[in-house]
C-alpha positions as CSV (number, residue, x, y, z in Angstrom):
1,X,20.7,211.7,86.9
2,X,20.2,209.3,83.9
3,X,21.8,205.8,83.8
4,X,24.9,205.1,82.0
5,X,24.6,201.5,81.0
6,X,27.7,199.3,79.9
7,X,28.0,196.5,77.8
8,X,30.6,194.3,75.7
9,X,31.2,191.2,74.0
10,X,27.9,191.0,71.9
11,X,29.8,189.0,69.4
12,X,27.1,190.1,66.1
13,X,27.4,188.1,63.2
14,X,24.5,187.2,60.8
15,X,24.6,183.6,61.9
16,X,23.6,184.1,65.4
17,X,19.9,186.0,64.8
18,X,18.7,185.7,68.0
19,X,21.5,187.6,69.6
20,X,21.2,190.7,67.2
21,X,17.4,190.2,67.9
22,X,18.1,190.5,71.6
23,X,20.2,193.6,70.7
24,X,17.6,195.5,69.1
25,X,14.9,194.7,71.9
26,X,17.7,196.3,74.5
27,X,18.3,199.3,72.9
28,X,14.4,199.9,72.1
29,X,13.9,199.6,75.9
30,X,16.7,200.0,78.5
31,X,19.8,201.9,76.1
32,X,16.5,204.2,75.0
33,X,15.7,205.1,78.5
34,X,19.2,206.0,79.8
35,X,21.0,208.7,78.8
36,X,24.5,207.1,77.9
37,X,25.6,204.1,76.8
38,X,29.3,202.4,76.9
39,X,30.2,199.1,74.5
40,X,33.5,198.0,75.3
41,X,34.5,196.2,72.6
42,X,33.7,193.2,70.8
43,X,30.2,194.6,69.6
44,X,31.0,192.3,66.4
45,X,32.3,188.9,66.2
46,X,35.2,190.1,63.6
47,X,35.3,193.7,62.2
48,X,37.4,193.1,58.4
49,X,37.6,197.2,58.1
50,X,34.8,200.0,57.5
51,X,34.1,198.6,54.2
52,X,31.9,195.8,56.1
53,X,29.5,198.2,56.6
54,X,28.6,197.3,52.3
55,X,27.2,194.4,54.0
56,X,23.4,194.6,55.3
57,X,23.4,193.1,58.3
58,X,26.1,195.7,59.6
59,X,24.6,198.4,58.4
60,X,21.6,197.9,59.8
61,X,23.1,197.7,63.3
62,X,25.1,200.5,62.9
63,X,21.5,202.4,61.6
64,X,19.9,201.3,64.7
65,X,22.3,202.8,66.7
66,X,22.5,205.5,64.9
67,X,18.4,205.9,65.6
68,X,19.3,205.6,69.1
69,X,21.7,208.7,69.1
70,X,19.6,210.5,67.2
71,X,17.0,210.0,70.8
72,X,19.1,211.7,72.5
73,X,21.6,208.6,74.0
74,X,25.1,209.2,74.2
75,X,27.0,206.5,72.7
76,X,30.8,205.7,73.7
77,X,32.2,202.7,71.7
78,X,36.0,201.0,72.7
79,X,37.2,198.5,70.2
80,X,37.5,195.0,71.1
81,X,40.0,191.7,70.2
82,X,37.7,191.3,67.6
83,X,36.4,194.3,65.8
84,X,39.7,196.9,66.5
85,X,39.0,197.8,62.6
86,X,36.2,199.8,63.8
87,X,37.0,203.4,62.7
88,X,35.6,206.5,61.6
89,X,33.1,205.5,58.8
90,X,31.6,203.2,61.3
91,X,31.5,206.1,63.9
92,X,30.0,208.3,61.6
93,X,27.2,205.5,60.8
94,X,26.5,204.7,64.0
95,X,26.5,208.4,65.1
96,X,28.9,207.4,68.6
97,X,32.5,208.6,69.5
98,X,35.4,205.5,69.4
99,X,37.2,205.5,73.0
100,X,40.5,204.5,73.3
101,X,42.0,201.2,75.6
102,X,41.5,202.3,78.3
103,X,39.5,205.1,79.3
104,X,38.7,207.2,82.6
105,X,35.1,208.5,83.1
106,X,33.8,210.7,85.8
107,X,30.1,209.8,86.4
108,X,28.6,210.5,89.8
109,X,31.6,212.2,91.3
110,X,33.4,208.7,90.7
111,X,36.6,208.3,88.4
112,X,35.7,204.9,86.4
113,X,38.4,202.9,84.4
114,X,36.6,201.1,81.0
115,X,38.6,198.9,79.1
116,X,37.9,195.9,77.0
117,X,40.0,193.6,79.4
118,X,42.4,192.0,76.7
119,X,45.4,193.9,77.4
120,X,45.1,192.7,81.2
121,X,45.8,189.0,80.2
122,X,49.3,189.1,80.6
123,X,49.5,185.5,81.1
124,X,49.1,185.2,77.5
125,X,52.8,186.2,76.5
126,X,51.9,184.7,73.0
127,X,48.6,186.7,72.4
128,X,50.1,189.9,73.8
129,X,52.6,189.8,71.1
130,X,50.3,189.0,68.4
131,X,47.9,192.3,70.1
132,X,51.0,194.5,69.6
133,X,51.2,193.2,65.7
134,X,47.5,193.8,64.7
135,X,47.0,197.3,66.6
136,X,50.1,198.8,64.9
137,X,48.3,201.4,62.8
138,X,51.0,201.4,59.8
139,X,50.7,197.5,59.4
140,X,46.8,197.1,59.4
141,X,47.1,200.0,56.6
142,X,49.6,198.1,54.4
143,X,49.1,194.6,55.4
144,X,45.0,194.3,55.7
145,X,43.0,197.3,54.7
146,X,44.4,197.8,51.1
147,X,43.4,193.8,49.9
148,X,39.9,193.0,48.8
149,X,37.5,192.5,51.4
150,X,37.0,188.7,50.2
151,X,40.3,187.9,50.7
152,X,40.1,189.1,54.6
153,X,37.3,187.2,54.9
154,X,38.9,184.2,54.6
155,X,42.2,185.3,56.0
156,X,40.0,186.4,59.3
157,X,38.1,182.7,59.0
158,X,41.6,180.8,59.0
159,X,42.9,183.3,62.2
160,X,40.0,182.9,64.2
161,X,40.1,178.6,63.9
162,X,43.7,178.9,64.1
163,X,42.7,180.6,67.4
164,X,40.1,178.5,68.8
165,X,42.8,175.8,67.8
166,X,45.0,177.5,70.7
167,X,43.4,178.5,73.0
168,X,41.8,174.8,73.8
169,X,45.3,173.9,74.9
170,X,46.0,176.4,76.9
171,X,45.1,176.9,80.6
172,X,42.5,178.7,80.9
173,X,44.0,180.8,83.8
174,X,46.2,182.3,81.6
175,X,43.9,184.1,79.4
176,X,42.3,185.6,82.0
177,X,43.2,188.8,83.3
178,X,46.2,189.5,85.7
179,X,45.7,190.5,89.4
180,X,48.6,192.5,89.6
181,X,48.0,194.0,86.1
182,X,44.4,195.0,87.5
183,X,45.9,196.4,90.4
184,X,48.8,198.7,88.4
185,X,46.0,199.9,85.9
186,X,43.8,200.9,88.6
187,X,46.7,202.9,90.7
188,X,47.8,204.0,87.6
189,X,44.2,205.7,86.5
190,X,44.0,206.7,90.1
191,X,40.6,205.1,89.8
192,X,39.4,202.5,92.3
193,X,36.3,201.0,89.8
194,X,37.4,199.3,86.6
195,X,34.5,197.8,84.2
196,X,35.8,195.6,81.3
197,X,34.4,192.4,79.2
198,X,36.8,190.4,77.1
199,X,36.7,187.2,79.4
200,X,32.7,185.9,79.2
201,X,33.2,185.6,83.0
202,X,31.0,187.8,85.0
203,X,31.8,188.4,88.1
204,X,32.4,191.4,90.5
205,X,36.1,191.2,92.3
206,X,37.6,192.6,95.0
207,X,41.2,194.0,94.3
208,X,43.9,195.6,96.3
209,X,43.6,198.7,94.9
210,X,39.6,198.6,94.0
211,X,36.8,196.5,92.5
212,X,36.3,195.3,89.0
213,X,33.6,194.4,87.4
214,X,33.2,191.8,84.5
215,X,30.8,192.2,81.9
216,X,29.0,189.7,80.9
217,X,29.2,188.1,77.4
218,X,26.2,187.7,74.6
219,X,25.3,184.4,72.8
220,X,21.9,182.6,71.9
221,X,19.4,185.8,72.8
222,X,20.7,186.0,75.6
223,X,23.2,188.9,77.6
224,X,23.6,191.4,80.2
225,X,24.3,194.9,80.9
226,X,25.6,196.9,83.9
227,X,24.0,199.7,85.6
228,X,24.9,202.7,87.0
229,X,22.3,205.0,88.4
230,X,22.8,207.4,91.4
231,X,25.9,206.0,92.3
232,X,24.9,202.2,92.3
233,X,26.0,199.8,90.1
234,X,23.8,197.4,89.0
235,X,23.8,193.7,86.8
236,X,20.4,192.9,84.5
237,X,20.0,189.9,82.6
238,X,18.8,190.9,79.2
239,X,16.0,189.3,78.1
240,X,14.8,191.2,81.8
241,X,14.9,188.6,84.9
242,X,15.1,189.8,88.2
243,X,17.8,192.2,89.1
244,X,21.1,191.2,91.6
245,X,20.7,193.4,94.9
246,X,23.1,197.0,93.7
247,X,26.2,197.5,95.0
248,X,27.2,201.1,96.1
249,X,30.4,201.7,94.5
């Protein structure tokens, strides 16, 4: 069976080159050779609405993975914090199908729970009340979408140093996920393998009711990508180093 490869928290923005570099080496080589690939979320650093796709640089990565579908690669994409504006114009572009948060796969005779990871910080009583805000479908219509794409710009630029602001005070336990969230969401899904990104801490953790796995985070050239091939699941460094030993899930 062809691998299913899954990745998140690319962050692409035109002031980071290297990274989007990185991005099209990796789907030239290891997304071309499998047969499916899963983003879970935060493939850009901010998403402003479809409309971003006027702008070059997002076009052309949602053109190269449109060349990659058009090889024959699935492509599964789940908003992230960060680019949850992501709808069907960019679908269409990028030739993939949008998943929602969270989602339950069957590969390999295994149920798998993706999810971004966000909405398992529960810690963060303040940021899950500002997730509930900007996901409400009505408001991003009448409160975002429908003014000019410069003035979002700027709003997004304020929100995200407003943000940063924040989240340097804050323990940093809190905006990581919650064990006993984890463990609900996995009992929930009847699954007992969750993959999500969100935190940039990559790590494989043993939970009461299953494993998760963290994807790793993007930056500088370099990033990572999980593997799942004939019922193993795998970590590669991208730029390639050598593989960790797979874990049979």
């Amino acid at each position: 069976m062809t691998a299913a490869l899954f990745i998140a928290d690319l962050h692409l923005n035109p002031a980071d080159p290297a990274t989007a570099e990185a991005f099209a080496g990796f789907l030239a080589g290891p997304a071309r050779a499998a047969g499916t690939l899963y983003i879970l979320g935060d493939l850009f650093d901010y998403w402003l609405g479809d409309d971003q796709l006027d702008d070059p640089f997002y076009a052309a990565q949602a053109a190269a993975l449109q060349a990659l579908a058009a090889e024959g690669v699935a492509l599964h994409f789940m908003p992230g914090n960060r680019d949850f504006l992501c709808a069907r114009r960019f679908a269409r572009a990028a030739g993939l199908t949008i998943l929602p948060d969270p989602s339950v796969i069957t590969r390999d005779g295994q149920r798998l729970l993706l999810a971004h990871g966000d909405a398992y910080c529960t810690d963060d009583i303040a940021y899950q009340r500002f997730r509930r805000f900007v996901r409400n479908r009505f408001l991003q219509a009448i409160l975002w979408l429908a003014l000019p794409r410069r003035w979002r710009q700027q709003k997004a630029r304020q929100l995200r140093e407003r943000s940063q602001q924040h989240n340097r005070r804050k323990d940093y336990r809190i905006m990581d996920v919650n064990a006993d969230a984890i463990d609900a969401a996995l009992a929930g899904h009847d699954c007992r393998i969750l993959i999500h990104g969100h935190t940039h801490r990559p790590a494989t953790h043993a939970h009461r009711h299953g494993v998760r796995h963290v994807l790793p985070d993007w930056h500088a050239g370099q990033g990572g990508y999980l593997q799942l091939q004939d019922g193993q699941l795998s970590r590669h460094d991208w730029p390639a180093t050598q593989p960790e030993n797979p874990t049979g899930i």
